[in-house]
C-alpha positions, 0 to 999 in steps of 0.5 A: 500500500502506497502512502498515498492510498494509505492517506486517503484511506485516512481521509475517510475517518474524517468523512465518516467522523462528520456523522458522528454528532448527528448520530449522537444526538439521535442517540437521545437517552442513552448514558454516556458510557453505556453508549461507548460500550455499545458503539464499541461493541458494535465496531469490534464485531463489524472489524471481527466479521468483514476480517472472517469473511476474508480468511485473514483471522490470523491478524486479528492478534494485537501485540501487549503494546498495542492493545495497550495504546488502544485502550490509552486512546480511544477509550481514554479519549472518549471517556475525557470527552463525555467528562468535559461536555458534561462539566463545561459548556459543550461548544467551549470543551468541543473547540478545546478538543479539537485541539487534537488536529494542531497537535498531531501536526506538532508531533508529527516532526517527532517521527522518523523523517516527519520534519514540521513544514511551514505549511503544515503548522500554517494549514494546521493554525488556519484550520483552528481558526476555522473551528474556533469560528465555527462555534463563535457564537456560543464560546464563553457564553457561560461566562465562568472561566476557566473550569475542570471540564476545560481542562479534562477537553484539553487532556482528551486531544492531548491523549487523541493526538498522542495516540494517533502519531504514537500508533506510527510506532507499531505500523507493523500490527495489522488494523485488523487487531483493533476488533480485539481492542475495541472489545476490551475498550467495550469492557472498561466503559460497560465497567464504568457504566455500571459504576456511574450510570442507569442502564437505559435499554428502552430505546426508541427505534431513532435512538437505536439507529443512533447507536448502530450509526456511531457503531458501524461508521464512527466508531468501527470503520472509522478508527479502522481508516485512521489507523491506516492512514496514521501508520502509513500515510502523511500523518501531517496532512491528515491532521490539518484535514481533519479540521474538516470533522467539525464543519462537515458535521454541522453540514450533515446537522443542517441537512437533516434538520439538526441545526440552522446554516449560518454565515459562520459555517460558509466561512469555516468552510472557506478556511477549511479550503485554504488550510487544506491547499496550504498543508498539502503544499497546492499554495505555491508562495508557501512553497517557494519560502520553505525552499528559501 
């Protein structure tokens, strides 16, 4: 597999991550952990079955350390997210989080030949301020400062991007072996859920289409794309594309009716098109000073 291909299949995280709010909210009543659990369990078992059906269960294996970064990472992620949102304004923690891209465009200059680029850092901070526009409207609404939900959404892109870069490490482990982690990930939130939570099974037939979503695309095929596109595609570009998540997500919001267009939201856009051209060095004046 070329790095190229690699990268686009990382692209296709991010498409599949612009359903996730949606499927979110349709997820309705459904607790926080017991949803993790559920869209893990479901993702694990998706992974599972398309790797039987090819004969290629022998890959589903993961070694000690990688199982181990999986659990780090989308399950500490995902746990610090639906702790931030539930301690702080959700549009102030989800700007925070999406810090995760900027990050994995830092550390990517850690990896082996990765140097950091004037266009990845300039792609990466225009795609910020896209994000940080996106939601304007409603950032320090609360007025109240500084808070422990702040700082548990920082935490959280911290632990995503750290992941991601990190996962470059153990490009010799087959995507496949998430399954086994994503189902050990399923454990520790059902855990969590039991400790913290009410389980709520009497689902409307929304809530349930909400869950198998999360499960099938966010969640499964979603961290499958990602961690190919981490161990053997352009792990910069991809962090300034991911930018994209949160403005197509509110695209997909809008067109089924979840939220209202706004001018905000064509100017995000906008500067998720320029960062995107600028990362991947279309811009030809970025180019040119690098090479100075």
């Amino acid at each position: 597999m070329t790095s190229r291909t690699a990268t686009l299949i990382g692209f296709c995280a991010i498409l599949l991550w612009s359903t996730l709010a949606l499927f979110t909210a349709m997820s309705g009543r459904v607790p926080p952990f017991q949803l993790v659990g559920m869209t893990f369990v479901i993702g694990g078992l998706l992974i599972l079955a398309i790797t039987a059906a090819r004969g290629e269960l022998r890959r589903i294996r993961p070694t000690l350390g990688s199982f181990a970064l999986g659990l780090y990472g989308p399950f500490g992620d995902t746990a610090l997210y639906y702790a931030a949102v539930k301690t702080a304004p959700p549009a102030e923690a989800n700007l925070i989080h999406y810090l995760w891209p900027l990050l994995i465009v830092l550390f990517a200059a850690l990896l082996p030949g990765g140097g950091l680029k004037l266009r990845h850092l300039t792609g990466a901070l225009i795609g910020l301020a896209a994000t940080a526009l996106l939601i304007s409207g409603s950032l320090g609404a609360a007025g109240g400062g500084i808070s422990l939900g702040h700082v548990l959404a920082a935490l959280g892109a911290f632990v995503w991007a750290s992941y991601s870069v990190a996962s470059r490490r153990f490009a010799e482990v087959p995507s496949e072996s998430l399954s086994v982690t994503m189902l050990g990930c399923a454990i520790a939130a059902f855990a969590c859920h039991l400790a913290f939570e009410t389980t709520q099974w009497s689902l409307t037939a929304v809530e349930w289409a909400g869950a198998l979503g999360l499960g099938l695309g966010s969640i499964g095929l979603a961290f499958v794309c990602w961690d190919i596109g981490m161990k053997r595609g352009d792990v910069a570009f991809l962090g300034v594309a991911s930018y994209a998540a949160p403005v197509l997500s509110t695209l997909v919001l809008v067109l089924t009716g979840y939220a209202a267009a706004s001018w905000l939201l064509a100017a995000s856009c906008m500067l998720i098109v320029v960062g995107a051209l600028v990362a991947s060095g279309v811009v030809p004046a970025l180019k040119s000073r690098q090479s100075t």
